[in-house]
N, C-alpha and C positions, 0 to 999 in steps of 0.2 A: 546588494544583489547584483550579480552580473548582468548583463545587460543580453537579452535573449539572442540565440544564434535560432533567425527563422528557416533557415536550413535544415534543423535538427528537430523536424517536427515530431511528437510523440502520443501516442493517444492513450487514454486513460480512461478504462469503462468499469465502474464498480459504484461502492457504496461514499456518500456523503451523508457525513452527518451537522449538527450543530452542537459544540462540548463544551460544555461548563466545567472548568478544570478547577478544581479546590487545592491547592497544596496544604496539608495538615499533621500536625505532630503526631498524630497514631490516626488509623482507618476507627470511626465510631465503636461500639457493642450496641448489642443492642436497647435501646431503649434511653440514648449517649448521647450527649448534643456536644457538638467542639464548632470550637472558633476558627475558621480557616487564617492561615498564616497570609495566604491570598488567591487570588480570584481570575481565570482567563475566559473568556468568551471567545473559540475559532471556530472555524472549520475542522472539522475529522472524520472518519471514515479510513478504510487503506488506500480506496484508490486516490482518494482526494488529497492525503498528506502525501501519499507517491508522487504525486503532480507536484504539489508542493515543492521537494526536494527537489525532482526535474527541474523546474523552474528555478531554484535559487544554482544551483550543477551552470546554469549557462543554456537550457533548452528551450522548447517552445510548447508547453505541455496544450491538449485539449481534453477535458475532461467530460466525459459522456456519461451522464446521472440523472437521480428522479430527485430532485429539491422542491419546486411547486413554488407560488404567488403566497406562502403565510410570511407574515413581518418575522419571522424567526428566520426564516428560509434567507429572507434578505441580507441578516445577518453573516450568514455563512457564504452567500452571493460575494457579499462586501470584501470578507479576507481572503476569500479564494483570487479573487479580482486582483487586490491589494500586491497576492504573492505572484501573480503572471501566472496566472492559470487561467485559459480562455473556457466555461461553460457552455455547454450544450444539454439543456435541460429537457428530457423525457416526458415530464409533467409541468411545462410552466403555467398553467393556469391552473392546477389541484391547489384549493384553499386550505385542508387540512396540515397540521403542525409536520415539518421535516420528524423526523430522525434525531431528538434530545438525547447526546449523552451524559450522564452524572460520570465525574471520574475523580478519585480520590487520591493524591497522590501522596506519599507517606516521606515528610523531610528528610530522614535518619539513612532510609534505603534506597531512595528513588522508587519502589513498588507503586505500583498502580490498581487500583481495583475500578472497574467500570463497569455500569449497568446502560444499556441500550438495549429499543428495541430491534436494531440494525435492518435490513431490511425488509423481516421477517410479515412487515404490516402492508406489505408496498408488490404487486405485480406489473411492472411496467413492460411498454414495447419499445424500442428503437427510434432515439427521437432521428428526425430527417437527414438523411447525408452519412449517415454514420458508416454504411459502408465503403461511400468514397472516399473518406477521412482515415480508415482504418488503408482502401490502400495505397495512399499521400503518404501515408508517415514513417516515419524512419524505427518505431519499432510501436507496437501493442502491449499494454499490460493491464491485467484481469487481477478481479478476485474475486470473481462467481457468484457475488450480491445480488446482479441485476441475469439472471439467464437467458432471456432472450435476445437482448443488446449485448452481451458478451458471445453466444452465439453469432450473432450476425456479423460483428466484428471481425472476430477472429478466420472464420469463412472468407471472408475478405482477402483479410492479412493473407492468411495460406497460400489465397489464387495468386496472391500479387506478390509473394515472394516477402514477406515482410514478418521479422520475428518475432516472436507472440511468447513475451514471458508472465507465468501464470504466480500470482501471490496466492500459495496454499496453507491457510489458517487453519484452515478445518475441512471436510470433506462435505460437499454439496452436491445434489442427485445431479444438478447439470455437468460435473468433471466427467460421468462417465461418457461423454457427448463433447465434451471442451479437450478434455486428453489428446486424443488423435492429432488435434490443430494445435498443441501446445510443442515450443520448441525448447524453453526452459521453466521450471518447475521451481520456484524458493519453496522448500517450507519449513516450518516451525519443526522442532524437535516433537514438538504434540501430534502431528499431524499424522493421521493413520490412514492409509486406503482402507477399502471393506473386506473383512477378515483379515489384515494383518494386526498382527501383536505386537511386532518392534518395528523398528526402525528400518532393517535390513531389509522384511519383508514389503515394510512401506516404500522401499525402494525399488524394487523387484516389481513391484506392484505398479511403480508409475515408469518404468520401462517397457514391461510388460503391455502397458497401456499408448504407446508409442514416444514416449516422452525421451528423446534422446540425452538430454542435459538436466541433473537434478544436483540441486545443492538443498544443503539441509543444515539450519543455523541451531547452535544452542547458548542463546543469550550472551553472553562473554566468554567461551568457550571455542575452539578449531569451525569453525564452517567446515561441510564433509561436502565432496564434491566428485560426482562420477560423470562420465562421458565415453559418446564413442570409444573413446581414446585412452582412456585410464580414470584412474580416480586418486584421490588426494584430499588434501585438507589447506584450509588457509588462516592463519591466523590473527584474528582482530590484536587492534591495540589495545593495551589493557589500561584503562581509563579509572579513577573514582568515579562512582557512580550516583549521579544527581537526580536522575528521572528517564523513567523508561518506556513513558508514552508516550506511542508512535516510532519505537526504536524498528522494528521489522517494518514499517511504513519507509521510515527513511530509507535503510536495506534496500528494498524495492524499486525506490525512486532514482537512486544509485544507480542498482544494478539496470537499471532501463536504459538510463543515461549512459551509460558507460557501452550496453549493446547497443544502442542507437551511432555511437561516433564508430564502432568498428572494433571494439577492443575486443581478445581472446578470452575465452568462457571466465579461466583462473586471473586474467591484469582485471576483467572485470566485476568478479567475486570480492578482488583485494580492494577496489574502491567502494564498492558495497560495504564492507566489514569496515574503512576507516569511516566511514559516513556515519552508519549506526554508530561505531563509536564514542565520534565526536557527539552525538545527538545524546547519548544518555550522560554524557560527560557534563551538559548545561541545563540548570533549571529551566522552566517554560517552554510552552509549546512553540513558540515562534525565535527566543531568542537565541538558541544555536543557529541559525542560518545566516548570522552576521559573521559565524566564526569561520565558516566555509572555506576554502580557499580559493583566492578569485586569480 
């Protein structure tokens, strides 16, 4: 890992979980017991493996989450720590279990299948500082896990001039309230505003909503990308594909990193798209980040 540039501080407010990753020759049936091929124990979540990526890129991630005091929690404490990610935990003293993900991952294709409760079980508030942190840092990125910490954050960011890119998975009540402050947008090809049907509309829809910058990824496919300025496509590397979780996590972490040192919307899209690349290119959740370029 490169050795952090405390200059290039970045904050990171979203979901952490604790993942149990299986790599296995086919996803179960039901009622199907298989032998996993093997076994990881990290940290996950989007924002957490965003961090992650930051941190291995050369930054100085802080991550702003609800993990709590259970021995599972310390588990994910432990890797998050390991990858230079500094925690700032919302609940450090909630004794109930983090955030367990089961995650399947399928040898032959890279496929991933994952069951979590993400943080559908968890209302937290803003742990302390968070807004002086959001505006210290060289850039914000969200994925609307946590609503009222990613609220108060990004309010920050805004006053202070500070760019605010938002990881759009899926669409959550707080985006109609997080949009306005949002400067850049990733999302998944799945992701749909409310009432839109494609993609086009989805786009329309997060302009509409103030969003100047939206890029829009389709797994190994053109990244589609509009702006003030025009729009375009960018094309990842075409890699075999070895495992795909946490491929849009990395994306994110990338694209953060690369808007934090100054780069243009599209030089920073192309290091986004080599990153996931490289990331689905290697088995394990941690051992692409040795292949990184230092």
């Amino acid at each position: 890992m490169q050795p952090a540039d405390s200059g290039l501080r970045g904050l990171f407010v979203g979901l952490a979980t604790l993942d149990a990753v299986y790599r296995v020759e086919h996803v179960p049936a039901a009622d199907e017991k298989v032998v996993a091929l093997s076994q990881e124990l990290a940290a996950g979540g989007p924002a957490a493996n965003a961090a992650v990526t930051y941190a291995a890129l050369g930054g100085s991630p802080v991550l702003a989450t609800a993990l709590g005091a259970h021995p599972l929690a310390a588990q994910a404490h432990a890797d998050l720590a390991a990858h230079g990610v500094d925690v700032r935990d919302a609940t450090p003293a909630i004794e109930e279990p983090p955030a367990v993900a089961t995650v399947l991952v399928a040898d032959a294709t890279g496929e991933r299948a994952v069951v979590s409760l993400g943080a559908s079980h968890q209302r937290v508030g803003a742990p302390p500082g968070l807004a002086r942190l959001a505006r210290e840092s060289a850039v914000l990125l969200l994925d609307g896990h946590h609503p009222e910490p990613a609220l108060t954050a990004a309010r920050a960011a805004r006053d202070a001039g500070v760019p605010v890119v938002l990881d759009a998975g899926s669409w959550k009540d707080v985006l109609e309230d997080l949009l306005p402050l949002v400067d850049i947008a990733a999302c998944s090809a799945a992701f749909r505003t409310p009432g839109a049907g494609d993609e086009e509309a989805t786009v329309a829809g997060l302009r509409e909503r103030g969003v100047p910058f939206v890029a829009v990824t389709h797994a190994g496919g053109p990244v589609r990308w509009v702006s003030p300025a025009g729009s375009g496509t960018v094309q990842p590397p075409a890699v075999e594909v070895r495992d795909t979780l946490g491929a849009g996590d990395a994306f994110h972490g990338a694209l953060a990193y690369a808007v934090a040192r100054g780069d243009a919307f599209v030089d920073a899209l192309g290091l986004a798209a080599r990153t996931a690349s490289l990331r689905v290119s290697v088995a394990g959740q941690r051992a692409w980040l040795a292949q990184l370029p230092r």
